[in-house]
N, C-alpha and C positions, 0 to 999 in steps of 0.2 A: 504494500500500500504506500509505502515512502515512497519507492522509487516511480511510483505515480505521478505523486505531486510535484517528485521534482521534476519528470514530465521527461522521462527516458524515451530516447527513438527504438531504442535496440540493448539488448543486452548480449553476452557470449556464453554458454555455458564451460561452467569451471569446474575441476574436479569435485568445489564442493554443492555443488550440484547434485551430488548421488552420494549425498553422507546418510543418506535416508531411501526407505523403499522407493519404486518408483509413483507410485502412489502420491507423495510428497510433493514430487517435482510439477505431477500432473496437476495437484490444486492450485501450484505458483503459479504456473502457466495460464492457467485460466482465471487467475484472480489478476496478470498482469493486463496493463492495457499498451501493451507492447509486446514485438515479437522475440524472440531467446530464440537465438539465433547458434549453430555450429553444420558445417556444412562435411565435416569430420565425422560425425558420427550416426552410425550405421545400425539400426535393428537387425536383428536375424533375417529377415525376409528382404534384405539391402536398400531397403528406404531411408530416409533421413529422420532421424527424432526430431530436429527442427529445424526449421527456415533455413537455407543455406544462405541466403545473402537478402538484403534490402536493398532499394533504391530511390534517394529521395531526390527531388527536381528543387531546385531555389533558381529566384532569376536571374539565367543567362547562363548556368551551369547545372550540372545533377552530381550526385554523388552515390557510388556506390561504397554498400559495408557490408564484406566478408565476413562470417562467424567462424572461426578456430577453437578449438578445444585440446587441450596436452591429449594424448596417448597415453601420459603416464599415468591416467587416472586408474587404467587398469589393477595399478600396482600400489594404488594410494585408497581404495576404497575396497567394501568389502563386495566380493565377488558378486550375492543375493541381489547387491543392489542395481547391478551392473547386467541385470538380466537380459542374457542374449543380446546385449551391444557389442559393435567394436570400436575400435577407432583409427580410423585412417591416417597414415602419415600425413602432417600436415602440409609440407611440401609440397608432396606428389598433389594434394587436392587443393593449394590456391593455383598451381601450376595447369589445370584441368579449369578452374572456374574464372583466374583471372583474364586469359584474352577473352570472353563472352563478356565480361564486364565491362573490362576497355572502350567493347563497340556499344555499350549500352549506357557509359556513364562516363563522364570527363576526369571524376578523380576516383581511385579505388583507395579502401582504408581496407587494413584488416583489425578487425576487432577481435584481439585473439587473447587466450588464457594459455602462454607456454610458458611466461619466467623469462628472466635477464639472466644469463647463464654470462659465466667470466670468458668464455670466446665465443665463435661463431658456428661451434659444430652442432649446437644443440637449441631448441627455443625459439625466440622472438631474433635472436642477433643469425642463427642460419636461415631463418625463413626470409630477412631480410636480404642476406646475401644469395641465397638461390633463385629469389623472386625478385629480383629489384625492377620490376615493373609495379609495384605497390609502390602508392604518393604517401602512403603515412599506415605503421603502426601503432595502436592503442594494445599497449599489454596489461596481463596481470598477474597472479598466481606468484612471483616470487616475492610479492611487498615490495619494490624497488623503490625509491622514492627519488625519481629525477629533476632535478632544477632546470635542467636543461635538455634539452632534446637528445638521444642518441643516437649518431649515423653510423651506419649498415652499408658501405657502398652505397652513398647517399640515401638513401630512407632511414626516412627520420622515425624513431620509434620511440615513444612515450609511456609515460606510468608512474601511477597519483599514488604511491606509499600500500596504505592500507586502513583497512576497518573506517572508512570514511572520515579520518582525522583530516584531510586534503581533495581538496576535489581541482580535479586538472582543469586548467583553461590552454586550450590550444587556440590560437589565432591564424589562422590559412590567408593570405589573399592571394587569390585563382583572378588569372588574366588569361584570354581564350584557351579556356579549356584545362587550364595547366596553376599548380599552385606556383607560384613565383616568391613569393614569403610565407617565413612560417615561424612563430616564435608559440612559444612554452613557458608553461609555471602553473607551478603547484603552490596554489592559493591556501593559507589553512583555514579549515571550517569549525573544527571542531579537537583543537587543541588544547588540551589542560595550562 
């Protein structure tokens, strides 16, 4: 109901998404009025559990957002809950979703749950380097708390700390079609 009011476009599911049966997830879902988005994960029957990506139109440009989910959820949650999902490398599937974007949206974000890993073999800092056709990552899952933006073979990837103490303001300005600036800060909201 918070993230209501604060009037969310999109969410990403994270591994704590399934600390509970799926039961749980099903009542958020439907109590959001937004969509919870990962385009990573797979039921047993190879459908998506939710929305793979959104796309929203503003004037003079649209923007597409990719949902991402870690893999490692497999191994961070208890199996029961995890019923008959998998999860796809995330790689392999912004690699498969982002040129359909490209043609349908002037900027693509991935709005992903993988962590700020100390290199680039793992997370948000390799998806940035194998994908560098993404205009901006939004992470989460590892708590990172950046002041400042961090480039990936230019892509810029972002992430507001944790537990809602900082809420991120990213500022974009897009000139045809293309972000051309972009500044960052974790604004605090809710700090002792």
């Amino acid at each position: 109901i918070g993230y209501n009011a604060i009037g969310y476009d999109a969410m990403t599911l994270g591994n704590h998404e399934f600390d509970f049966p799926p039961e749980h997830l099903a009542r958020q879902r439907e109590a959001a009025r937004f969509p919870f988005l990962a385009a990573n994960v797979l039921r047993g029957d190879g459908s998506l559990l939710a929305e793979p990506y959104i796309i929203r139109k503003y004037d003079g440009f649209s923007v597409a957002v990719l949902g991402l989910a870690t893999p490692d959820t497999v191994n961070l949650e208890l199996p029961g809950n995890l019923r008959d999902l998998t999860f796809a490398d995330e790689v392999e599937t912004a690699r498969r979703y982002v040129p359909e974007l490209k043609r349908k949206a002037d900027v693509v974000i991935a709005l992903v749950h993988l962590g700020i890993n100390t290199d680039d073999t793992q997370g948000s800092r390799r998806l940035a380097r194998e994908v560098p056709e993404l205009d901006l990552i939004v992470d989460g899952h590892s708590h990172t708390r950046l002041e400042q933006p961090l480039y990936v073979g230019g892509v810029p990837i972002v992430q507001a700390w944790q537990w809602g103490l900082v809420m991120g303001k990213a500022v974009a300005r897009i000139q045809g079609g293309k972000i051309i600036a972009f500044q960052w800060e974790a604004v605090p909201i809710n700090l002792p």
